[in-house]
C-alpha positions in Angstrom: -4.3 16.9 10.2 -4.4 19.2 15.4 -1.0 20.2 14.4 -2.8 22.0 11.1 -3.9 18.1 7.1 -6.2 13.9 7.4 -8.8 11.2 5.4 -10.9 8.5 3.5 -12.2 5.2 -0.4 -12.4 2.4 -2.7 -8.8 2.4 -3.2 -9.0 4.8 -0.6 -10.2 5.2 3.1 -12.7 7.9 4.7 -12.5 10.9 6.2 -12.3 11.8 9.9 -13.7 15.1 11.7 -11.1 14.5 14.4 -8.6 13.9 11.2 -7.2 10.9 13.0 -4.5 10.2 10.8 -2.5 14.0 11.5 -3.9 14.2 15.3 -1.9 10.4 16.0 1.4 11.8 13.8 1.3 15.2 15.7 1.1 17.2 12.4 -1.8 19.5 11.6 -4.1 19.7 14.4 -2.1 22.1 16.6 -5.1 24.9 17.1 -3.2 27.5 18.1 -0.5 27.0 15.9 -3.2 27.0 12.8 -4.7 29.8 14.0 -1.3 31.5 13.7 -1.2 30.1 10.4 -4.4 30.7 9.1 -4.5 34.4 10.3 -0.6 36.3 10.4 0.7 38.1 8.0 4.5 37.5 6.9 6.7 38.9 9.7 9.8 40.8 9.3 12.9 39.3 10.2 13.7 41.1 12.7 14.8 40.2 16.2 11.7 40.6 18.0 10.0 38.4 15.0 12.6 35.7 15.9 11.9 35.8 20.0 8.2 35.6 18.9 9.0 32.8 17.0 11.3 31.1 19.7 7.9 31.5 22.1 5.8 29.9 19.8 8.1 27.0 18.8 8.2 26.3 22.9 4.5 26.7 23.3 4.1 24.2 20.5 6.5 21.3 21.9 4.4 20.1 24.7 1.7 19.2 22.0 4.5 17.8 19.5 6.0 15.8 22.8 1.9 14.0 23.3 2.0 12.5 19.2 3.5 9.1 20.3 0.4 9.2 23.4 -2.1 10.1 20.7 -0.9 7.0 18.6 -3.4 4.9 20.9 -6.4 6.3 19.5 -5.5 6.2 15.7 -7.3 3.1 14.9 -10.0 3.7 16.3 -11.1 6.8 15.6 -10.0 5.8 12.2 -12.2 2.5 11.7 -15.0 3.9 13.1 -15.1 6.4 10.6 -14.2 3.9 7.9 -17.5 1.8 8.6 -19.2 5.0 9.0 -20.7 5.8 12.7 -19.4 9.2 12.7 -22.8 10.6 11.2 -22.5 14.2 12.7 -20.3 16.7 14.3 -19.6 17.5 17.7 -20.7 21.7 18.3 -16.7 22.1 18.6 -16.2 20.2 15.1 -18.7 22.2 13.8 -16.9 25.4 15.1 -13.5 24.0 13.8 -15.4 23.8 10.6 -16.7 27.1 10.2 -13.5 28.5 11.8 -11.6 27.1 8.7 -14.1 27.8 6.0 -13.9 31.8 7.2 -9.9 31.7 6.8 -9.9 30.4 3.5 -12.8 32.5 2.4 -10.7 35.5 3.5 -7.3 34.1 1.6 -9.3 33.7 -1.8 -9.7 37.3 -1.2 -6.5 38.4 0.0 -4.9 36.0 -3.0 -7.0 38.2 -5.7 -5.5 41.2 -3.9 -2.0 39.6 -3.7 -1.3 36.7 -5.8 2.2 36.5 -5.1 2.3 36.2 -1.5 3.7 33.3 -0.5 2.0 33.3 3.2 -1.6 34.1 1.9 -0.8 30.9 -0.3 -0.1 28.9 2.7 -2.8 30.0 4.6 -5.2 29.3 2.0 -4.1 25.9 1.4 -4.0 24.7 5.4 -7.7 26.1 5.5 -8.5 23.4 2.6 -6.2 21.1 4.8 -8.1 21.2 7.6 -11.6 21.4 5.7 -11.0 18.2 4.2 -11.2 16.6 7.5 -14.5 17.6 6.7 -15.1 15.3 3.6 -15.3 12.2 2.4 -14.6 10.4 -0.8 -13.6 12.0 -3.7 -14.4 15.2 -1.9 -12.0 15.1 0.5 -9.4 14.0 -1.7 -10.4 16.7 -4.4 -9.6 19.1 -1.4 -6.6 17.9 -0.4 -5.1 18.1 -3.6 -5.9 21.2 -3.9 -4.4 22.0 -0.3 -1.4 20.2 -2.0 -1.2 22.9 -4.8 -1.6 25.9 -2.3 1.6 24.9 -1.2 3.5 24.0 -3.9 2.5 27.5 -5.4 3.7 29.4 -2.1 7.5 27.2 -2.4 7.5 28.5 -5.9 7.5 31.9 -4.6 9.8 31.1 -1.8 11.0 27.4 -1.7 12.4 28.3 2.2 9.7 29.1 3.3 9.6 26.3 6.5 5.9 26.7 7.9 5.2 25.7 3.6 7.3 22.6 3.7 5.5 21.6 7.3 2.0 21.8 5.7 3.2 20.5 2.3 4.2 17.5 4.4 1.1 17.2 6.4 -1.1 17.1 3.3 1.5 14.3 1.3 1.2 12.0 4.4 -2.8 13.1 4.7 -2.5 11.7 0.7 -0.6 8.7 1.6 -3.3 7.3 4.0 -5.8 7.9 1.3 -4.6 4.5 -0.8 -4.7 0.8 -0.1 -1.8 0.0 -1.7 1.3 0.1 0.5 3.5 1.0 -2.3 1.6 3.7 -3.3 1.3 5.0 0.2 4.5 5.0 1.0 5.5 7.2 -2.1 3.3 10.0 -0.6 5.0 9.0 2.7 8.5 9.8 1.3 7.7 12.9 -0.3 6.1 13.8 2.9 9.3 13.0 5.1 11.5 15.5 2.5 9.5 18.1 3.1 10.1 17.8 7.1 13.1 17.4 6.6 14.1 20.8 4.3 11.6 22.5 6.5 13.9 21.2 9.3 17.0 22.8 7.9 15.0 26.2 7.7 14.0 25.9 11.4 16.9 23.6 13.4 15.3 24.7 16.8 11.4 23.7 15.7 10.3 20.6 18.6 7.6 20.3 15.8 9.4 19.9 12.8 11.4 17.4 14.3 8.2 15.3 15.7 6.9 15.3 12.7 9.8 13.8 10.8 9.9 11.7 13.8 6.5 10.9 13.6 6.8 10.0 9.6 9.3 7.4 10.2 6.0 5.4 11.5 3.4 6.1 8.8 4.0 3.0 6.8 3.7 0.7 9.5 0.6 2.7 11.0 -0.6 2.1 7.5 -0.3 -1.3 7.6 -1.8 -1.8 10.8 -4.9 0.6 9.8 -5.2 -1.7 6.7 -5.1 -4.8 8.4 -7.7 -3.9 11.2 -10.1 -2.3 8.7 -10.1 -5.3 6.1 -10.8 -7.9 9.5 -13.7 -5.4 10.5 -15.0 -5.2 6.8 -14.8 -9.1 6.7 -17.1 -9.4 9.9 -19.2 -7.1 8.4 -19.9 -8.9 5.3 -20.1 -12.6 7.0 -22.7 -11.0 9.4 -24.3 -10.5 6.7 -23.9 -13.6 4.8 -25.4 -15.1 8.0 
């Protein structure tokens, strides 16, 4: 994820409620434009469709435009979740929560009825997004890959299909946060930054397609910084400890 998809472990890190990861990047948690997501049926491309779209792509941009200002708050958020003193949700987390698990209750459904809709797919898969904000552990990751497969399983059925590629992306670069390794990470990151970028060609006019390509440009150094910070706090912790 906030911009609609991020998380937590061993050789990965934890997961955030506030999805700290996505909320500094600008990518998932973008309420309004999840609940769009999350609850539309495909439109038909007609000219009134594409003046709705217009509207929403400038009702996004003042969110995209606040990523770099949200950057502040990533490591924080982040570490504190890392070492574990985020222990319960907020009543508006807890809302987001339940909000989500609805949506992808009702796109299980609608999938049974209509397995080759490509929007349903996407739906279902930013719903597990989001809910694995949720997690933590293998749990979270378990859910994002699942996410993951949503939306490769909705570009199958229509590989132009933009708002796809833009969650696709969100969940790789949720992925990519999940590992240690830099090298790993930034594989995740790459795959991520493709998908922005094809979902970019799709919609040339999106202010949030183009902040989150923006946006991904930064992951790996974000990542290092996270890593950094987290191992320092880790080796307090343990020569508290010690002493």
């Amino acid at each position: 994820l906030s911009g609609s998809c991020s998380t937590s472990s061993t050789s990965t890190t934890s997961s955030s409620t506030s999805n700290p990861i996505c909320t500094a990047l600008g990518l998932t948690h973008d309420r309004a434009r999840l609940h769009t997501l999350t609850h539309r049926t495909e439109p038909n491309p007609s000219t009134a469709a594409r003046h709705h779209r217009r509207q929403q792509s400038a009702r996004y941009s003042h969110s995209a435009a606040q990523a770099s200002n949200r950057l502040n708050n990533l490591t924080l958020t982040f570490t504190r979740t890392k070492m574990g003193s985020m222990t319960e949700l907020p009543k508006e987390e807890l809302e987001r929560m339940m909000f989500f698990e609805e949506a992808r209750q009702r796109a299980e459904v609608d999938h049974r009825a209509n397995p080759k809709d490509a929007q349903v797919l996407t739906r279902w898969g930013g719903a597990l997004l989001e809910l694995a904000h949720f997690k933590q552990g293998p749990e979270a990751v378990d859910m994002i890959e699942l996410a993951v497969a949503k939306f490769e399983a909705a570009l199958r059925i229509n590989p132009k299909k933009h708002d796809a590629l833009w969650c696709l992306g969100n969940a790789l670069t949720s992925q990519g946060f999940l590992f240690q390794e830099a090298e790993r990470a930034g594989a995740f990151f790459e795959k991520a930054k493709e998908c922005f970028q094809r979902a970019l060609v799709e919609e040339p006019q999106s202010d949030i397609y183009k902040k989150a390509l923006e946006m991904t440009d930064k992951a790996p150094g974000l990542h290092a910084e996270l890593q950094r910070q987290l191992a320092e706090q880790q080796a307090q912790q343990d020569a508290a400890r010690g002493g």
